[in-house]
N, C-alpha and C positions, 0 to 999 in steps of 0.2 A: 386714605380714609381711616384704617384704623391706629393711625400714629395721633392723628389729631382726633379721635374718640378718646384714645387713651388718654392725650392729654385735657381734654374735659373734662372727663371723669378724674380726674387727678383734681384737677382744681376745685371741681363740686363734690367731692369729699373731704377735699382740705377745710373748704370755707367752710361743710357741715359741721367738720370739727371744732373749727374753731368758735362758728356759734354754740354747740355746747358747750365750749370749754369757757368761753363769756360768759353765758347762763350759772354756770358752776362756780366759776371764780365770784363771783357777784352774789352765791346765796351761800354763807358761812351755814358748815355742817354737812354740805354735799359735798363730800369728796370724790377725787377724779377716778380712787380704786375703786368705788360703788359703780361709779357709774362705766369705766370697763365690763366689771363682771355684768351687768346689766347688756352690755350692747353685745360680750361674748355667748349672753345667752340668745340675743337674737339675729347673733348673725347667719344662721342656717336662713331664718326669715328673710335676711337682707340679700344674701346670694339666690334665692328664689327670685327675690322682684328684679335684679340684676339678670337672673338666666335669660329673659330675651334675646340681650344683648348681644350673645355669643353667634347669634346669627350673622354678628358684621365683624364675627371673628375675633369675639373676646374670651378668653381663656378661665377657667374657674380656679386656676391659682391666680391670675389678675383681678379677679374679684375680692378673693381673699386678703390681698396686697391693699387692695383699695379698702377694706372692711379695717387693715390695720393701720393703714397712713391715717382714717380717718380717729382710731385711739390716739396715737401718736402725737395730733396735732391738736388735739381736744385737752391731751397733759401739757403739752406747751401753752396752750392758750389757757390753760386754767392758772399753769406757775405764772404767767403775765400779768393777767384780770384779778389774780388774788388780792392784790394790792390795794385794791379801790376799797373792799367792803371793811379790811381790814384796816384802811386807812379812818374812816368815817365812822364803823360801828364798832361799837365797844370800847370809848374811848373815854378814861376816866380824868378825875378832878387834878389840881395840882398838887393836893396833899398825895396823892398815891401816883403822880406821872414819875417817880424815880425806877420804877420795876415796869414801865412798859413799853411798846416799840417805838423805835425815833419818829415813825412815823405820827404817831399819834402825838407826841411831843410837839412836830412841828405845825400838825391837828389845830392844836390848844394855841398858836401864835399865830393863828391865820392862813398857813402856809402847806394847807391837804392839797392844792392840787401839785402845788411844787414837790410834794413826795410824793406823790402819785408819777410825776416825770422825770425825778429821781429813777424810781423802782425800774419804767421802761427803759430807760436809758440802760441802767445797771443788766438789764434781763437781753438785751439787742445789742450790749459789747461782748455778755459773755458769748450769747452765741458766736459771734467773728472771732472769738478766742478760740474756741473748741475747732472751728474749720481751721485756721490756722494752724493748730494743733492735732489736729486727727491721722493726717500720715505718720510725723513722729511717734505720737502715741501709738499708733499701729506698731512699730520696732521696738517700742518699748517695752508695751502690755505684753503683746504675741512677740516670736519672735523674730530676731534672734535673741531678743536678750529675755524673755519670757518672766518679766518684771513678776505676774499674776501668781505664776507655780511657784515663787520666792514667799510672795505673801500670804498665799497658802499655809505655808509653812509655821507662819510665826502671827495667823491672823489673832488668835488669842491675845497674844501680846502688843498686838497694833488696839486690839479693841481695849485694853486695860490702860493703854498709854492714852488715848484717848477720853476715857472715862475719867483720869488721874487730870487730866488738861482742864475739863470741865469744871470738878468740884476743887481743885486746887487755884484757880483764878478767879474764886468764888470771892464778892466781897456782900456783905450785908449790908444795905444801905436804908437802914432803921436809923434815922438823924438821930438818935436816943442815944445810939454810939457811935458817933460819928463818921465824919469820910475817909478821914485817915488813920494810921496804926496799925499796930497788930489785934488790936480787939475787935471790929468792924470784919479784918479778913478771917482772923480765926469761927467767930460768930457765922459767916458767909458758909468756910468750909463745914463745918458740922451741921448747920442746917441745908446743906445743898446734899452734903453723904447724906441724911434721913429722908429727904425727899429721894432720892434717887433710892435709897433703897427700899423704902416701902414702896415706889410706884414699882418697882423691880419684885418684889413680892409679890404684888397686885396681880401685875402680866405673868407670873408666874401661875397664879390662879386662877385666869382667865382662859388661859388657852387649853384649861382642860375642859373647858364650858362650850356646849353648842348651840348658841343660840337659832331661834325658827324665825323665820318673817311669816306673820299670819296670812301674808298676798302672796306668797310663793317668790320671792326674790333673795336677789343671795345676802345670806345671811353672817359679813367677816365679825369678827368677834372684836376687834381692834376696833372698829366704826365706834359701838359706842364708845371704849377707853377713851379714844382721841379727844372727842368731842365734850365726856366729861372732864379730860384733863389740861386739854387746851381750848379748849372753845367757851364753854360755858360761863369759867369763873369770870372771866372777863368781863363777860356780858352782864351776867349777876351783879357785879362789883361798879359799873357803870351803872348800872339803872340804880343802884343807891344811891351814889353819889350823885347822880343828876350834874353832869360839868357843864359849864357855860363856856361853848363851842363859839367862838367870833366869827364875823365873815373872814370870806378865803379871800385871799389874793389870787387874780386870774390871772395875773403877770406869766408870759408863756419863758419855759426856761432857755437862755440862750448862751451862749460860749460868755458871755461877759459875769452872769450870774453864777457860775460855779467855779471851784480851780481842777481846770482840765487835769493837773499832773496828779493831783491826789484821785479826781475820776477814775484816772489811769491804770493808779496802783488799786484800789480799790474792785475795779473790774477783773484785772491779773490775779489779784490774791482771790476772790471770789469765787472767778473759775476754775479755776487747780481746787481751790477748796470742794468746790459742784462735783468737781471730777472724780477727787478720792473716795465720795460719799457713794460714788457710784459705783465705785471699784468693793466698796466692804461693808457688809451685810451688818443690818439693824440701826446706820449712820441715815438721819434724816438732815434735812436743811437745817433747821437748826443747831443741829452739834455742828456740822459746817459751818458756820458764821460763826461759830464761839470759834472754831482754829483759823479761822482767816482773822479772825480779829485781835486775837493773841497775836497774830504776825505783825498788825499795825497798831498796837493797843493805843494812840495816839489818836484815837479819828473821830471828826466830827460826827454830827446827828445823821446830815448829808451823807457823809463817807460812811456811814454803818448803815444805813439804808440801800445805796448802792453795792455793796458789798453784800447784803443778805438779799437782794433781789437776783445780784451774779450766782452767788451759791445754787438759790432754785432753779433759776433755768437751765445754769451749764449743767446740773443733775439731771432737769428734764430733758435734756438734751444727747446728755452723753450716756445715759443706762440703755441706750439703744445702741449704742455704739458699744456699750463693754456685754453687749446679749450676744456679736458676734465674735467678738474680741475671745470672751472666756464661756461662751455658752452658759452664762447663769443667766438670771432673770434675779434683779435686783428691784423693782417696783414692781404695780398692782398691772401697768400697764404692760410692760414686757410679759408678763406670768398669759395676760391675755394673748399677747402676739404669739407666745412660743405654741399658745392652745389651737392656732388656726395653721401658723405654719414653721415648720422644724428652720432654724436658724444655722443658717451654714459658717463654717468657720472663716475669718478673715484672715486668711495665713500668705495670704500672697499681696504682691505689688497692688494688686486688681480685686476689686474689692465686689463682696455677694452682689451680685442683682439684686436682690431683696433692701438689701442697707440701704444700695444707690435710690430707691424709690422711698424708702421713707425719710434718706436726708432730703431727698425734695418735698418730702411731706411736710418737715421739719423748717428746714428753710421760708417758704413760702407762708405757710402759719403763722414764723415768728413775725414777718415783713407786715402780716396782714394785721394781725393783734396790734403791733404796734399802733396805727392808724386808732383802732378800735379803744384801745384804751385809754391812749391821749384824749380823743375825742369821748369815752363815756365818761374819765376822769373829770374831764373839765365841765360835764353835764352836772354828776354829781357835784362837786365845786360851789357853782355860781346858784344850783338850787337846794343843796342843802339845808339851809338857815332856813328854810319853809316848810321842810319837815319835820313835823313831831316827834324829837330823838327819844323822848321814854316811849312811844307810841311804836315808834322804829324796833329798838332794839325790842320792846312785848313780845313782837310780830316776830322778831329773827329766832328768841327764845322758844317760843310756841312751833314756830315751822322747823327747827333742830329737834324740838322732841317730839314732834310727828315724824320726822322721818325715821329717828330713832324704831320707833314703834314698829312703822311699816316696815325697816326692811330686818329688823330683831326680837320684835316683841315682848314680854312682859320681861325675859330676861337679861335684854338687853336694857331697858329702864333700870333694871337693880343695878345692873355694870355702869351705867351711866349714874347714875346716884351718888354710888363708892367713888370711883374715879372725880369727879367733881369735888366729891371733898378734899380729893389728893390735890385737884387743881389749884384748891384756893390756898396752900400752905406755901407755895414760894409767892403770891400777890402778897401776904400775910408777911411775910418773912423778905419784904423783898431781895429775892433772890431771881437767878434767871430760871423759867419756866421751861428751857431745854433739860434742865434735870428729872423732868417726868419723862424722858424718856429713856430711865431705866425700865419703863413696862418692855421695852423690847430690848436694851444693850444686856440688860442680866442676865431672863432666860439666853438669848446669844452666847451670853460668855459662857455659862455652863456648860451648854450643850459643847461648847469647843472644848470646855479642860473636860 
């Protein structure tokens, strides 16, 4: 009786997560580390309404387990679902599609839902990658060969080689100086160093800032950054442009429509790339995709889509695996787990009890999502062209700085202000928009040297 409680409860936490993590991936600006800290602050609440249960012999670290599988599978379902709004909103004209995601590219030829089955596909191989991968990794990271305490060592200089990756495969693709040369790439690097260093400034000066939310909710100081640095200009910059969106092709993707071997490699490289990001502190999916991409710098729209969809999930996937591996907490969501229950080391053959319940968390979320986003994907698809896209993105802009509001208040509106005008210098410049993410690799490097 209580094996098959447990396992209900297992599964009706999973699925609650993953309809958050739906709801989340689907409204641009609610990020999944909000809404952690949100459910960390109510889970005393949720273990009350759970205490019944313990009368058929259910444990209050089992409730706890279940309050975290249900994080756990809300950040997987949200790196899945992300794809749809990002695919559809915020999607500019052809004069400016040279600085923005392939997705959107294949947007503007008809072809949103086919990147949208791209993304899952790319997000449902990394996972089989990382299982396949997780004992090894286990002798890797831990030991014997304790991979982790090596890069400890020399993490400064992992994060300098990586910053050095970013703005040196920088190219400017201003048609005013062309595609090719060295004037395009030098132009690329100097305006990709000034954005990366003034967003690095920026975060420098934010994180001595404490923003309040007027409703009493948590207040990270990064929410607005983010969202004036990668969310907004996009959206600003589309609603000027007004682009003329064609109908989609509902054509479903099948082995014959893509080339499985470049899938392949693009899935591989993806994941190792998801994986490293997860190993080393202030490395988001984006910087990720810039080094998996450098690995195949050859690859289509296709293959850079699959490849940036493997990056996010094998990270959403595997920061749960490197919280027992190295006891850090490397996302918003682990910081949450580590707050309800102490994380035991994976130093043996045999692996936590705790890990084993949220790889099932993990697993079953991914399986389920997939379903869920093919199917919302293709909703949005076939009914888009019916919805009023300057009407649309109004609506995403106005509801990103309401929640700004709510969960920062007036002084996160000024954070979100700055930050935004940092966003729009690589749309401007086209350059890649992972270089705003010196707000968190500089103060990082600092604090290391």
């Amino acid at each position: 009786m209580t094996t098959l409680l447990d396992l209900l409860l297992i599964i009706t936490f999973c699925l609650l997560g993953v309809a958050i993590g739906l709801v989340t991936g689907l409204l641009p600006g609610l990020h999944v580390n909000n809404i952690a800290l949100i459910l960390l602050s109510l889970a005393g609440s949720i273990a009350a309404l759970c205490s019944p249960l313990q009368a058929y012999g259910l444990s209050s670290s089992f409730i706890l387990i279940l309050i975290c599988g249900l994080m756990v599978s809300l950040s997987l379902s949200h790196a899945i679902h992300q794809y749809i709004p990002s695919t559809f909103v915020g999607a500019p004209n052809e004069e400016t599609a040279l600085s923005i995601l392939p997705a959107h590219k294949l947007l503007l030829k008809g072809h949103g839902y086919k990147a949208i089955s791209l993304a899952v596909l790319g997000s449902i191989g990394a996972m089989l990658v990382c299982l396949l991968l997780l004992l090894p990794l286990r002798f890797i990271i831990g030991p014997p060969l304790s991979l982790y305490n090596t890069i400890q060592g020399v993490m400064v200089w992992i994060l300098l080689a990586v910053v050095a990756i970013m703005i040196g495969t920088e190219k400017c693709r201003i048609p005013e100086l062309g595609r090719e040369g060295k004037l395009p790439a030098a132009a690329g690097m100097l305006f990709a160093l000034f954005v990366f260093l003034l967003s690095g400034v920026f975060g420098l000066l934010i994180f001595n800032l404490t923003p309040r939310s007027p409703i009493g909710l948590p207040a990270p100081v990064l929410f607005p950054a983010f969202v004036g640095l990668f969310g907004l200009p996009t959206l600003l910059a589309s609603l000027a442009t007004k682009p003329d969106i064609p109908a989609q092709n509902l054509e479903p993707l099948t082995l014959n429509r893509i080339d499985t071997k470049a899938s392949a490699v693009s899935v591989v490289t993806g994941s190792f790339a998801g994986i490293f990001v997860s190993l080393i502190p202030g490395l988001t999916t984006a910087t990720g995709t810039v080094i998996a991409m450098n690995a195949r710098p050859r690859a289509s729209l296709e293959q850079t889509l699959v490849t940036l969809s493997a990056v996010s999930s094998s990270a959403s996937f595997f920061v749960v695996v490197v919280l027992f591996l190295t006891l850090r907490a490397r996302s918003g969501i682990t910081i949450a787990v580590t707050s309800l229950l102490p994380a035991e080391a994976w130093s043996s053959l045999i692996m936590p009890t705790t890990l084993m319940y949220l790889l099932m968390f993990l697993i079953l979320s991914g399986c389920v999502s997939y379903f869920t986003a093919m199917h919302t994907g293709r909703w949005f698809a076939k009914n888009f062209s019916r919805i009023p896209y300057t009407l649309l993105v109004t609506f995403t802009i106005l509801f990103i700085l309401a929640l700004v509001v709510l969960f920062t208040g007036v002084l996160g509106c000024l954070i979100v202000g700055v930050a935004t005008c940092i966003g729009f210098l690589p749309i401007t410049w086209s350059v890649r928009r992972s270089q705003c993410m010196g707000v968190l690799l500089l103060p990082i490097i600092l604090y290391f040297l």
